[in-house]
ROVEX-633082 format. One line per 10 residues: number of its first residue (from 0); for each residue x, y, z of C-alpha. Coordinates in steps of 0.2 Angstrom, whole numbers, plus 5000, padded with zeros to 4 digits. Layout:
BEGIN
NUM = X/Y/Z  ...
***
This chain:
BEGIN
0 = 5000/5000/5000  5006/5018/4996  5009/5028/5010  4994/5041/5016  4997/5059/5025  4992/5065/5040  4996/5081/5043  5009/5093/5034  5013/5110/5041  5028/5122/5041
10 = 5045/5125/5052  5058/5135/5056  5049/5152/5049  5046/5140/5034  5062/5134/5028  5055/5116/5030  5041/5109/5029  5036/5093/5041  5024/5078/5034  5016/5067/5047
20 = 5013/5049/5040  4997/5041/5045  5009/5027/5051  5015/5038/5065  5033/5043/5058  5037/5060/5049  5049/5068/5038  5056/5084/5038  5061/5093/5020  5071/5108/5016
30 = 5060/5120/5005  5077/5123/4996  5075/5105/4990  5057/5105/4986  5057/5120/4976  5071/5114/4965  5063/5097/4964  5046/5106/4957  5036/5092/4946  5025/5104/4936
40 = 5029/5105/4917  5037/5121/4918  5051/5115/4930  5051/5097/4926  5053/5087/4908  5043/5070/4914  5047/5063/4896  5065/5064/4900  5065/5064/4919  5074/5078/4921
50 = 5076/5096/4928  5072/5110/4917  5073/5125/4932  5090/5130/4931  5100/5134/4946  5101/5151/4943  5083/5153/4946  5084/5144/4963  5083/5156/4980  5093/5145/4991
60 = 5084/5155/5005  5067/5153/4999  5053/5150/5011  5038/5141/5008  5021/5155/5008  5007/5141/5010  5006/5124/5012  4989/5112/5011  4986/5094/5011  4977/5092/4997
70 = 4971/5074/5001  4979/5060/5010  4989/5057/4995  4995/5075/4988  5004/5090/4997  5003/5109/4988  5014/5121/4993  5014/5139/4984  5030/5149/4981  5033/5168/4987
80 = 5031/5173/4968  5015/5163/4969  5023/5148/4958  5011/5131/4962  5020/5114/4966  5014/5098/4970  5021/5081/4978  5014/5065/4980  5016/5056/4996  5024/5040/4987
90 = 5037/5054/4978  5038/5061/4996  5043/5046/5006  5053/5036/4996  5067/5054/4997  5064/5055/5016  5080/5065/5023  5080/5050/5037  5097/5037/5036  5083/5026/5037
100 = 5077/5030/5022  5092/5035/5012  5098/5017/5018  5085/5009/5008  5088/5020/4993  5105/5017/4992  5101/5000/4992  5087/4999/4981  5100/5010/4969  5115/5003/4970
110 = 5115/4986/4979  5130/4989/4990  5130/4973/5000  5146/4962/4996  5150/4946/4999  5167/4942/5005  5176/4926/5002  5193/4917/5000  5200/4897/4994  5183/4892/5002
120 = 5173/4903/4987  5158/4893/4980  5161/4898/4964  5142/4903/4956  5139/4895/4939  5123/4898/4930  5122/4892/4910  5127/4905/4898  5111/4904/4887  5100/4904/4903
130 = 5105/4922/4905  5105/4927/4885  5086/4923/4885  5079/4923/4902  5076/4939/4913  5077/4930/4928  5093/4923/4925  5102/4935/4917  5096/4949/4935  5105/4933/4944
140 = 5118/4934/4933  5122/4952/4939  5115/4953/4956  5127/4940/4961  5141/4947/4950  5138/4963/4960  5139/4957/4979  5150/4940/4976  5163/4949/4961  5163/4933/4949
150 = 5153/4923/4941  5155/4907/4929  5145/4907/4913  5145/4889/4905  5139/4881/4888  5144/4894/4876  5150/4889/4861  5166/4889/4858  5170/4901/4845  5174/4921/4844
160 = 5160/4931/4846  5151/4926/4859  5155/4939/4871  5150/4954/4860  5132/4944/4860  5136/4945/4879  5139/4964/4877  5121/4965/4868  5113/4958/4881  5120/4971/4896
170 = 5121/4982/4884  5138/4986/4875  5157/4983/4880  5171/4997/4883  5181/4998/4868  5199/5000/4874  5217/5002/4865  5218/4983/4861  5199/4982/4852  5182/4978/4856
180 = 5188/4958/4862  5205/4953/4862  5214/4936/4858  5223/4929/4875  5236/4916/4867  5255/4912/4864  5259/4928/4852  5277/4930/4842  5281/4947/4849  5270/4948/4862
190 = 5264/4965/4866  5254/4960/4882  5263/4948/4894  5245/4938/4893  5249/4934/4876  5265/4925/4882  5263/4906/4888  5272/4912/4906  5264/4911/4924  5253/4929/4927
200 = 5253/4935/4946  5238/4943/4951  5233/4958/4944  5219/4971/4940  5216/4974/4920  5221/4993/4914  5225/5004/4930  5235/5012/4916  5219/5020/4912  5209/5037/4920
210 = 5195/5025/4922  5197/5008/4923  5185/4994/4916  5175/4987/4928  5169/4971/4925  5179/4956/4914  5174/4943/4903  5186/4929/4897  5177/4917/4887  5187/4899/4885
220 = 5187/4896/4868  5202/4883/4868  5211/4875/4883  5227/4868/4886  5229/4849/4893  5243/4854/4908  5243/4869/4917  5235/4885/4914  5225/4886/4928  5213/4902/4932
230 = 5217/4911/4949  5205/4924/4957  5206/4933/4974  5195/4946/4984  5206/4963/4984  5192/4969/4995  5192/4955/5007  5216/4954/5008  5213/4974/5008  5203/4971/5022
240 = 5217/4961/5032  5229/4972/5028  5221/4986/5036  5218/4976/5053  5237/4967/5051  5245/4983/5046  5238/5000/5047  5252/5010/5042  5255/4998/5026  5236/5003/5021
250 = 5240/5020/5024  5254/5020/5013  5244/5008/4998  5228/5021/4998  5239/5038/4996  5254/5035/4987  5252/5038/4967  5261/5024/4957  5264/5028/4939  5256/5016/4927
260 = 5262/5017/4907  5258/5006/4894  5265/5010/4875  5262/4999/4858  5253/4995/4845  5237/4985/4845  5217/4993/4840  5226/5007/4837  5246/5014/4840  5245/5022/4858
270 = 5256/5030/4875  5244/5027/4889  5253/5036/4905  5243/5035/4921  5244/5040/4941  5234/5027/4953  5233/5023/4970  5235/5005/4975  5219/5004/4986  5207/5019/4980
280 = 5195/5022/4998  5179/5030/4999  5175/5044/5015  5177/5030/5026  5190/5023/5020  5185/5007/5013  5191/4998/4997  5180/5006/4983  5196/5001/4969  5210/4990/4967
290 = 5223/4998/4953  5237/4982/4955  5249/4978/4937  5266/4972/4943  5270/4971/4923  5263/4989/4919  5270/4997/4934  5281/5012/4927  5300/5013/4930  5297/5029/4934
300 = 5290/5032/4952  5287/5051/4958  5290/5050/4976  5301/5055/4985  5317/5043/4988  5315/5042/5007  5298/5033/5003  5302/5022/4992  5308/5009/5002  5292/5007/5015
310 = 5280/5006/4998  5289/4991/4992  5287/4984/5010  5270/4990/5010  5266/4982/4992  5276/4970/4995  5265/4962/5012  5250/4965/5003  5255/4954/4987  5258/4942/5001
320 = 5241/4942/5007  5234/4940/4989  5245/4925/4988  5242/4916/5001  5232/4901/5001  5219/4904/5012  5216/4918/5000  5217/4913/4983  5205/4903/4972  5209/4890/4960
330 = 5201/4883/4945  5203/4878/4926  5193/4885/4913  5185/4871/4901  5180/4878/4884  5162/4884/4884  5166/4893/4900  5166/4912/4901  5171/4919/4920  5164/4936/4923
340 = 5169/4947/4937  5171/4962/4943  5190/4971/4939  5190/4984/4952  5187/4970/4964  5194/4953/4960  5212/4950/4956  5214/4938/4942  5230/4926/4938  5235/4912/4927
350 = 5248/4899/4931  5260/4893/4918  5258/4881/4902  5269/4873/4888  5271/4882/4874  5267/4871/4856  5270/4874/4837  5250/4878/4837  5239/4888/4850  5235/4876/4865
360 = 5225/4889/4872  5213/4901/4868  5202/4914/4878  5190/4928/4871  5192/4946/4884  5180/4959/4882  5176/4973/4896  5162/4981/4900  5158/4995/4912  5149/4996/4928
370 = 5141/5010/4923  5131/5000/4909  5131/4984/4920  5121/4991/4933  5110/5000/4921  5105/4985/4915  5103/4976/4933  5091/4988/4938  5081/4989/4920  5079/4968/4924
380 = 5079/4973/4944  5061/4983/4937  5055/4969/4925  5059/4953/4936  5052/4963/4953  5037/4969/4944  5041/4988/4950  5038/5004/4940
***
């Protein structure tokens, strides 16, 4: 049931305005707010959802003149220069000021919850043509990708391509310097140490870019008989333990720059130079991002000398972390398979395998944002949930 109002009157000489719920709780809303959220045609475009009063047509002192419950359902409230607004008590509610509220909007917006795991990770599997064609698969798909950070797809077929059909189906990938997807085998001059045959320690694709991708595919196209097996690890989770094991070496990870450059010759020619933090925090200092390449960490590091040394400690315990067993994850690809996760989370690897006079093994990579991930979660979050 929508929610019904009470009463609704003015404080504080009309800067807010105070609803009371017929459930018994209330909200308080600035009338800077209200005014600038105005729903009529003249201040709102409903067909695009979007603001047409512009800000410098906003009194941030403004006072509300009158306010009237309409009915249960609808507050008025009229403007000093006698503008009308109206706000519906569903509208209303659902942006209460209280962190009860905004809690819940947060959530239903950006699914924050995470799910932390090491060696003991369950890994999820759901079949690839489950979520091509079924909404309640494919909002699995990505629910789970979103709190747990990876997420196996298996039964494709194994040939190039199937990941751009992926892409279409979330939306589209991020086209980077080595192309829309991009081949992961045994390479003559190799311009990518994945296209080599060697062991790859963990590692977060492009921190050498502004704005890293954030989420991964690698479909298994072709795999090798020995060796070659997948590695994955919780940056979260080991960032996590670092911060409880060793403050100071946290400290150190989420405020030094480290200079990232990667130069060559793939999609297109390109110099790609870029500062990033090891351990990017939000406010509260929690892992938001991990920007870890051992093979495109620049020579050049602009720090002063005298801290050079307690970095490479600090890196150094928390590549130790990543590595240790109770950490890492272990599995082999089989062809058909395509692992999704979430690169500003999970840490990926590869071990070692033999080289051969023909490819022995081939993945499909594609990226994608989260931008356009989570788009696509909450369009299916709408359908599958039956909410407008």
């Amino acid at each position: 049931m929508s929610p019904g109002i009470h009463k609704v009157e003015a404080l504080d000489a009309g800067h807010f305005i105070r609803v009371e719920w017929e459930d018994g709780s209330e909200s308080r809303y600035p009338c800077v707010w209200l005014r600038d959220n105005c729903q009529c045609p003249r201040c709102f475009l409903r067909s695009a959802r979007a603001r047409k009063l512009v800000l410098e047509d906003l009194d941030v002192n403004i006072v509300v003149k009158e306010v009237a419950l309409a009915d249960r359902k609808t507050i008025s409230i009229t403007w000093p220069d006698e503008h009308a607004s109206e706000y519906e008590a569903e509208w209303l509610k659902k942006r209460c000021f209280s962190e009860e509220a905004r809690a819940e909007m947060r959530e239903d917006l950006f699914l924050p919850e995470l799910q932390h795991w090491g060696s003991d990770l369950q890994l999820p599997k759901i079949p690839f043509e489950e979520i091509m064609y079924n909404d309640e698969s494919a909002y699995k798909w990505l629910c789970t990708l979103k709190k747990v950070g990876i997420v196996l797809l298996t039964g494709a077929a194994t040939r190039q391509g199937e990941l751009v059909k992926l892409g279409h189906r979330i939306g589209f990938l991020r086209l980077t310097f080595y192309g829309p997807t991009w081949q992961v085998q045994d390479k003559a001059d190799a311009n990518n140490v994945a296209y080599t045959t060697g062991k790859l320690c963990f590692h977060t694709d492009y921190p050498v870019l502004q704005h890293p991708p954030g989420v991964q595919f690698l479909h298994c196209i072709k795999q090798t008989a020995t060796g070659g097996e997948s590695e994955a690890v919780d940056g979260f989770h080991v960032s996590n333990k670092l911060k409880e094991q060793n403050p100071q070496a946290y400290q150190i990870l989420t405020s030094t720059a480290v200079d990232y450059t990667d130069v060559g010759v793939d999609y297109c020619d390109f110099a790609v130079q870029c500062k990033q933090r090891i351990i990017d925090v939000d406010s509260r200092g929690q892992a938001v991002r991990i920007n870890y390449n051992n093979a495109t960490r620049d020579t050049v590091f602009d720090i002063p000398a005298e801290k050079v040394r307690p970095f490479y400690a600090a890196l150094k315990e928390f590549d130790d972390l990543l590595n240790s067993a109770e950490h890492k994850f272990t599995y082999k690809l089989k062809p058909g398979d395509i692992v999704t996760f979430d690169n500003w989370r999970v840490l990926h690897g590869r071990q070692s395998y033999e080289s051969g006079s023909e490819v022995t093994r081939h993945l499909e990579g594609a990226y994608a944002d989260w931008d356009v991930v989570m788009s696509r979660l909450r369009l299916l979050r709408k359908r599958v949930l039956n909410r407008e």
